[in-house]
Each structure stands twice: as C-alpha cells, then as structure tokens.
N, C-alpha and C positions, 0 to 999 in steps of 0.2 A: 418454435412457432411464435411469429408474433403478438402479443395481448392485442385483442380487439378495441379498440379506444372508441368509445363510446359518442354521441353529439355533446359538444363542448357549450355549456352553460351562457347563456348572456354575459357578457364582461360588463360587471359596474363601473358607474362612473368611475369612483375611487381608484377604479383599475386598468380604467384605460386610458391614461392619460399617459407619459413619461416612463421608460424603466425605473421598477424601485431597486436603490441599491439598498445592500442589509448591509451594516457597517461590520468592524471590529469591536466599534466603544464610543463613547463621548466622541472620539477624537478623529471619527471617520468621517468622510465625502459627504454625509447623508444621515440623517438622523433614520432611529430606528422605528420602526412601525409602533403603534401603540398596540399596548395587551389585547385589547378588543378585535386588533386586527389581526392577529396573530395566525387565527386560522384560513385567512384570503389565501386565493391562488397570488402568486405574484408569479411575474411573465419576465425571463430578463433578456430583454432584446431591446434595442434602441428603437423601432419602430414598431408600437404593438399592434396598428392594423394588421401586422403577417401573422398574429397569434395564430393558434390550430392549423396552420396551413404547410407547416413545416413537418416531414415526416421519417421516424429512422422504425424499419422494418411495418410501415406501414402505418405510422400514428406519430406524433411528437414524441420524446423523450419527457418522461417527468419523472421525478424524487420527490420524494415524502421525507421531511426534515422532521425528526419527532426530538424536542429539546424544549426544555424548561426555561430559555431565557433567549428567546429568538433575536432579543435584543441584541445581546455577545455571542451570535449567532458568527461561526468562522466561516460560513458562507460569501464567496465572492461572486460578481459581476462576470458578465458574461463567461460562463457555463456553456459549454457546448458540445454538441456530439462530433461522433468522425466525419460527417460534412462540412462542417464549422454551423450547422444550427443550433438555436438557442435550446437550452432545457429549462420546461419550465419547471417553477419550485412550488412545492406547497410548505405549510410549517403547519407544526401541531405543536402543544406544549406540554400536552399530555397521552397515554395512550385512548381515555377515553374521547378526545378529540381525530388524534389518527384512527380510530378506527372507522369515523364518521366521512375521513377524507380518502379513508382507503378505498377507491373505487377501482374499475375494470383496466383503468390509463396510466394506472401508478404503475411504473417499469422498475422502481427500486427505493429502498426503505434507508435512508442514513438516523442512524441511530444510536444517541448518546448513551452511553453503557451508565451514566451515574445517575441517569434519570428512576426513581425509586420505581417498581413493579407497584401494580394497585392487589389488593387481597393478600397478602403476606404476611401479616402481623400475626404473630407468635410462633410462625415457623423459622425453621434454621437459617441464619446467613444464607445467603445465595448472590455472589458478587453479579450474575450471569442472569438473574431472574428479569430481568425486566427484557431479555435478548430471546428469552425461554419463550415469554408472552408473548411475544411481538411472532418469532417463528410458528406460533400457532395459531397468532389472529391472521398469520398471514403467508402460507404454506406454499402462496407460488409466485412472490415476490423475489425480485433479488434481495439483499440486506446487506447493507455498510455498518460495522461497527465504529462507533468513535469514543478512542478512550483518550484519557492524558498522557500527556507528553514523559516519558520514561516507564509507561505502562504497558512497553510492547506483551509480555507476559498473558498478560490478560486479554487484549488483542488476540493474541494466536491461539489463547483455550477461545474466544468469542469463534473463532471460525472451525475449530475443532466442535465445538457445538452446534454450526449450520451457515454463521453468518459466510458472506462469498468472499470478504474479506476484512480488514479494520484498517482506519487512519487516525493516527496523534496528531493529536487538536491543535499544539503551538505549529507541525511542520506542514499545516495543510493552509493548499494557495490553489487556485482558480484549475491550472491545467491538471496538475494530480487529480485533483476532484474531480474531475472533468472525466478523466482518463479511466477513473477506479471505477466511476459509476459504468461508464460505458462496457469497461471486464466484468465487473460484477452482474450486467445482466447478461452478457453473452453466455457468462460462466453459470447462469442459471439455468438458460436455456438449454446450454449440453448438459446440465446435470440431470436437470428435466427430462429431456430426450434418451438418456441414457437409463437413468431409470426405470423410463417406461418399455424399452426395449429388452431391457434386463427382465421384466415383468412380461410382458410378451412370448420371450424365450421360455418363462417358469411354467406359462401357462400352457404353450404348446407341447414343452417336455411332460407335463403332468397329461395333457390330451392324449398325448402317444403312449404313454404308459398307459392308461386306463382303456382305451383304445385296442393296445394289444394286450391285454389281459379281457378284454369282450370277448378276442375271438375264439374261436373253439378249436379244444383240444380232442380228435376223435379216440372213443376209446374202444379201439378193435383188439385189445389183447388176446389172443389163440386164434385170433380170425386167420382164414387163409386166404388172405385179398390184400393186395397193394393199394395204399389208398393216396390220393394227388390232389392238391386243389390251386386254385391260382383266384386272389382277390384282387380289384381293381374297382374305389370306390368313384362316384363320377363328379363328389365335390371336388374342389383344388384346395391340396394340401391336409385334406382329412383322410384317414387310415381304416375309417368304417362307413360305409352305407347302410343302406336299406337292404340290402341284398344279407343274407343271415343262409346256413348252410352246416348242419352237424351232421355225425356216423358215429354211432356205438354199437354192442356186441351184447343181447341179452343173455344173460344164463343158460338159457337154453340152447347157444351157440348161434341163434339168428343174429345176422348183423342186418341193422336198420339204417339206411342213411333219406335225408331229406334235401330239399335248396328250396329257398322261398325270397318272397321278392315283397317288399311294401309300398304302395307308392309314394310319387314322392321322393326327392334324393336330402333333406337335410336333416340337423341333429336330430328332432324328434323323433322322426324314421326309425333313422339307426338305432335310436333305442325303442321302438317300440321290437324292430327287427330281434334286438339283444334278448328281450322278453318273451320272444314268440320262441326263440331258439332256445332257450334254457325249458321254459314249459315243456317244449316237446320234448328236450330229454327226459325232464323227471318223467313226463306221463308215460314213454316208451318205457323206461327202466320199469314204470309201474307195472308195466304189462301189457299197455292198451296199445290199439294200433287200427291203420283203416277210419273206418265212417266213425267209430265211437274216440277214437283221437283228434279227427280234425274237429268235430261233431266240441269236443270241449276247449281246442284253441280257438271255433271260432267267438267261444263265451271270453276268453280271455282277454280276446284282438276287440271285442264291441266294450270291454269293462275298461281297458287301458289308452284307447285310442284317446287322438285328442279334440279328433273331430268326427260326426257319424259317414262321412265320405271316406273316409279314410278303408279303404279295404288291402287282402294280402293275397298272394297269388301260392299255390305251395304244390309240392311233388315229392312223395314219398317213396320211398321202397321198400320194401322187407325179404332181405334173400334167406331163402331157407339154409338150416346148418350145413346140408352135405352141396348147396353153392351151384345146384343146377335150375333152380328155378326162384322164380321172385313174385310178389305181389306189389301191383302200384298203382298210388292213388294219386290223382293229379284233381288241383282246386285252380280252377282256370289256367295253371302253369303249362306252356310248352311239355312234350313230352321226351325223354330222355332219348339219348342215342346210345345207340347199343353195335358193337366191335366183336365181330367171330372171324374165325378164320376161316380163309377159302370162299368168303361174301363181303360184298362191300359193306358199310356202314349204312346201319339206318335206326330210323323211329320206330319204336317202340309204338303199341298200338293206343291212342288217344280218343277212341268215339266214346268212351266213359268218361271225359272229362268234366268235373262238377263246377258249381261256381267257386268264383272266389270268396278268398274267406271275408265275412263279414257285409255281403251282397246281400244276401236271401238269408232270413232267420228259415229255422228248421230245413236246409237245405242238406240234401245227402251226399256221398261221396264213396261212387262205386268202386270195390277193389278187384283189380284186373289180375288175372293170372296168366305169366308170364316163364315160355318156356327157355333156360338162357344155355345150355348145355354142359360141356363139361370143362371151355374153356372161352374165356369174354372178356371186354371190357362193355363197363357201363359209363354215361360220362350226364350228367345234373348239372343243367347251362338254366339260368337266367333269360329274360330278354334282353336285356344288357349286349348281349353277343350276338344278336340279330339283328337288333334293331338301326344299328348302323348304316349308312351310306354306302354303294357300293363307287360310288364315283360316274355311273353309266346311266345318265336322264336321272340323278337324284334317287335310283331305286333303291328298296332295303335290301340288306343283306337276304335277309329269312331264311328259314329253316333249309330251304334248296341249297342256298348260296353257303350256308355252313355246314351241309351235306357233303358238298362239294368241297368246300375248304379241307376239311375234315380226313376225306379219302386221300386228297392229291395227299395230305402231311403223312396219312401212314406209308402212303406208296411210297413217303422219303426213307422209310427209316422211324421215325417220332414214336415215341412212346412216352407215357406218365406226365411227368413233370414238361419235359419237353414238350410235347405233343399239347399240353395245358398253354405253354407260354407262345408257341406258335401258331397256335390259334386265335390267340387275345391280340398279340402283336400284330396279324395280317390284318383282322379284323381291326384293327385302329388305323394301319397302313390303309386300308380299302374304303373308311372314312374320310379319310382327309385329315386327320387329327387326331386328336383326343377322344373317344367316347363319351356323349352327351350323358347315357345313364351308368348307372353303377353297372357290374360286369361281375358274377360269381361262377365257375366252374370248378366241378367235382369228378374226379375219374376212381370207381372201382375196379380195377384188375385183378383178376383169378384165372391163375396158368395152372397145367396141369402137373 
C-alpha cells in the first residue's frame, strides 16, 4: 500500500531556486551545503516549480540520508524513479535529526552503518547498533544499508538484521541508487503485505480453532436416540453465531436437548450464545429444568449481556427415560416439529409459549406435556430456517412453507443428517442465496 504523503511544507527561499547538487569533495560541480543546512529538504530536479507534483504510487519518492558528513555525501544528481521522476532527498546527520525528518512521505531510510548508535556507552560492541535504532525508530520504512567498500560482510549480516538491502560506498553512482532505493521499497511493501496476511491467516486459524472447540459436544451416552444437527452461522466466513444448541443424558436416564437463538448475528452474540449454552448444561446436570432453569438463564442472559435490548429466544425438551413422552418449554422460540409414522409432520403444540429470555423480569415459562409414542423424530429449528425468502411476491418461508419442505424431503427417503442438510440447502435455494440470519437445526430420533 502506498505511504500517504502528507501536504508538502512551503519551499524556502534557499530552496527554491536551482537544483542543489551534493558533491563527492572539494573537487565536485558544487560545493557542499553548509552544516546548518544539513537537515533542508533538497529537491533534485532541474526545475523545482514541479516539486510535490510528481508521484510514484501516489505521492513523490523521498529518502532520508542519515550520514555524519553530508558534505562527502556519495549521493548524486538526478535520482530518479521508474518514471524517470525526480526523488526528492532529505539529509540528517544524526539519528536525533532523522527522527525529526522522518515523517509520513519518507518511502525509504539510506543509512550509513558507521554512523555511532546514541545511548550505547558501556554496553558490548554492536557493529549493527546504529541499523538496530534506526529499524525501530522506523518499523515501516524501507532501509539502505551503506557500508565501506570491501565490507560486503557486514552488508549481508545489515540485511539479515531487517535492512531491504546495502550498497558500498566507493561503487555507488546515481542509477544504482536510484535503482536499490526503488527495490527496497517495493520489497518492503511485499514484506509488509505478506506479513500481514501471514498474520491474518494466524488469526483466522486460531478463530476456527476456538470456534470449533465452542461448539457442543452432546452427551447422550446410554441414550437410545440418534441425534443430528446441521450449523450454518449468517456471518461470512465465521464458524459460530448466535444461534447456540446442546443435548445431554441425566443420570436418571432423561435426555434433555435445547436450541436457542440471541439476537443479533455478530461476535458478541456468539459469545454471549456460548455462555447461555454452557449454563444450561451445568444447570441441567444440576438437576433443574422447566420455569426454575429458564427462570435462572434468564439472570445470567440480563448479567452478561452487553446491552439491556439484547434478549434470547429458547426451547427446551425433556424426554423422559423410557422415550415416549417429552416436556417442553418454549421462551418466544418457534415450536419444534415432531416426525411419526403413518402422519405427516407437524408442530408440536405452542399456546404456552413464554417470553423471551430477558424481555420481562420475573416472567414464567409453562412446561407442556407432550405425548411422542413409541417411535418419532423431534427436529429444534431456529428462525434462521424460516425466516427466508421464498422467491414468490418476497413471502417468508414460515413454519407452513417448512412444513411442507420438510414432508416432501421425507416422502424422498431423507433421514438424519440428510434430512438436516436438505432442508438447510432448499431453504437457501428458495432465498435466492445465502441466508441473512444464522441457521441452527437439531434432529432426535428414536426407532423402535
């Protein structure tokens, strides 16, 4: 990405008159600027009204010369970029000068390797310290190393250390320079860019691992029920919503499953989702269940949340151990669909449906009893799965329309897993896309 170059300063007199050239020595074109002048921008272009008006990747080119005697400065005349425009130069003599010059425009740093590091007295040799400083006054510049002439050595450890690359001082002339400075900030940009996409990569690999270690593992051991679930979160590229969904097996041989929904589809959600589902398991393992469970998730949904709007939608079950009957409590959630044989599918009965959670302080949450017989599926949907488009005048799917989805798929054949992923699938087919909200279903099955 380009550095933003900032509005370019008044040019003083002193500096807009002629290009200044910086000589070799005595012996040069041009005498060398005096001490005091040392830290001026100098422009090298034969014409400086074009100053600031010349741009490579959207700004002019500039270097920052950081060198102790700018006099025998090996800098030459016309410098330029891969357009043939001019680059302008700054000089510092010192780092406490370049740090004053190092501003948003500086594209890259050349920098004399025997100019002494400041604060180092009494610590160990360090041929490399003043390269050291300079890399962490200035962490997203490019950097030219410049050593002496037979000193490639030192050179190659300077760019093993950060700099993009180094040039000796007797064999450097206008196009080299010219040339190095131009790689060295391309080659910072990709290092730049790369780094951060490497970083990028860490952070999504660490999302998705934490992510799927949220989700929940049901624990139905001795149970005698298949159990199925299919998640589809409505962010892009995240692995969890708001939509949260667990099933365990108490001691007593009850197995308990829930699906709940928070509003809302981003990170906070999902974690707030993550905490509403863990609570419910300990409190179910505790024992509790019904009005006196929701009754203290919804203490935990008003303690955690992050705003008092924020409310949760939930539906419960509790199938008794010998698996022919259920209790269920629904907190504004949709009511479950329930699969016998020899009848079509339908809902489960919903006129007890409480509020959601975290609407109504001291709100109840009546538990229905539910006859399921001696062979069913139960299936725990989200809005997510309704709420969809069906393509015809913009209508919602709703509960009819996934009534219907629902029968034709068993009339195919579908069961479980399938039956989950062919439902989720139409129902995004019959949008037109992708589903707007997160998308949780849950299937229990018990065969005889």
């Amino acid at each position: 990405m380009p550095v933003p170059v900032p509005r370019q300063r008044a040019i003083p007199a002193a500096e807009s008159g002629p290009a200044q050239t910086v000589s070799h020595g005595a012996g040069g074109p041009a005498a060398a600027p005096a001490p005091q002048e040392a830290t001026k921008d100098i422009t090298v272009e034969k014409d400086s009204r074009t100053a600031g008006h010349h741009a490579h990747g959207g700004g002019q080119l500039t270097l920052l010369l950081i060198e102790d005697d700018p006099g025998g400065s090996p800098i030459v005349p016309e410098l330029t970029d891969s357009a043939g425009k001019p680059i302008r130069i700054r000089t510092a003599r010192n780092l406490t000068e370049a740090g004053r010059l190092l501003t948003d425009d500086v594209h890259c740093i050349l920098l004399d390797l025997a100019l002494p590091a400041p604060g180092r007295a009494g610590e160990a040799e360090d041929e490399l310290a003043v390269l050291r400083h300079v890399l962490e006054l200035a962490p997203r510049h490019a950097v030219l190393a410049l050593t002496a002439s037979g000193d490639a050595e030192r050179g190659a450890e300077a760019v093993r250390v950060g700099a993009q690359d180094y040039l000796l001082r007797d064999e450097l002339d206008g196009p080299l320079l010219s040339r190095a400075i131009r790689y060295a900030v391309e080659r910072k940009r990709s290092d730049t860019a790369e780094r951060r996409l490497a970083e990028g990569r860490l952070r999504a690999q660490e999302n998705r691992r934490l992510e799927r270690g949220l989700l929940p593992t049901p624990l139905l051991d001795g149970a005698a029920l298949r159990f199925a679930a299919r998640y589809r979160p409505g962010r892009s590229r995240a692995l969890l919503g708001g939509d949260f969904y667990d099933a365990v097996r108490t001691p007593d041989g009850t197995v308990h499953a829930m699906i709940g929904d928070v509003c809302g589809h981003g990170p906070d959600e999902a974690a707030l989702g993550v905490e509403l589902r863990i609570a419910w398991r300990a409190l179910t393992l505790a024992g509790l269940c019904g009005d006196e469970l929701l009754n203290t998730l919804q203490q935990v949904l008003e303690h955690e949340r992050a705003d008092d709007e924020i409310f949760a939608t939930l539906c419960t079950v509790d199938i008794a151990p010998d698996g022919r009957r259920a209790g269920l409590c629904l907190a504004g959630h949709p009511s479950p669909l329930v699969i016998t044989p020899g009848r079509p599918a339908r809902l489960l009965p919903y006129d007890n449906n409480g509020p959601a959670l975290g609407l109504l302080p001291g709100a109840r949450w009546p538990r229905t009893q539910v006859e399921l017989g001696a062979e069913w599926g139960l299936m725990l949907y989200t809005d997510g799965l309704i709420e969809g488009r069906t393509g015809v005048d913009g209508e919602r799917l709703g509960q009819d329309g996934m009534l219907e989805m629902v029968r034709r798929q068993l009339d195919q054949g579908l069961r479980g897993e399938e039956l989950l992923r062919a439902a989720v699938n139409e129902a995004q087919e019959l949008n037109g896309g992708e589903l707007a909200d997160d998308v949780a279903v849950v299937l229990l099955d018990r065969e005889r």
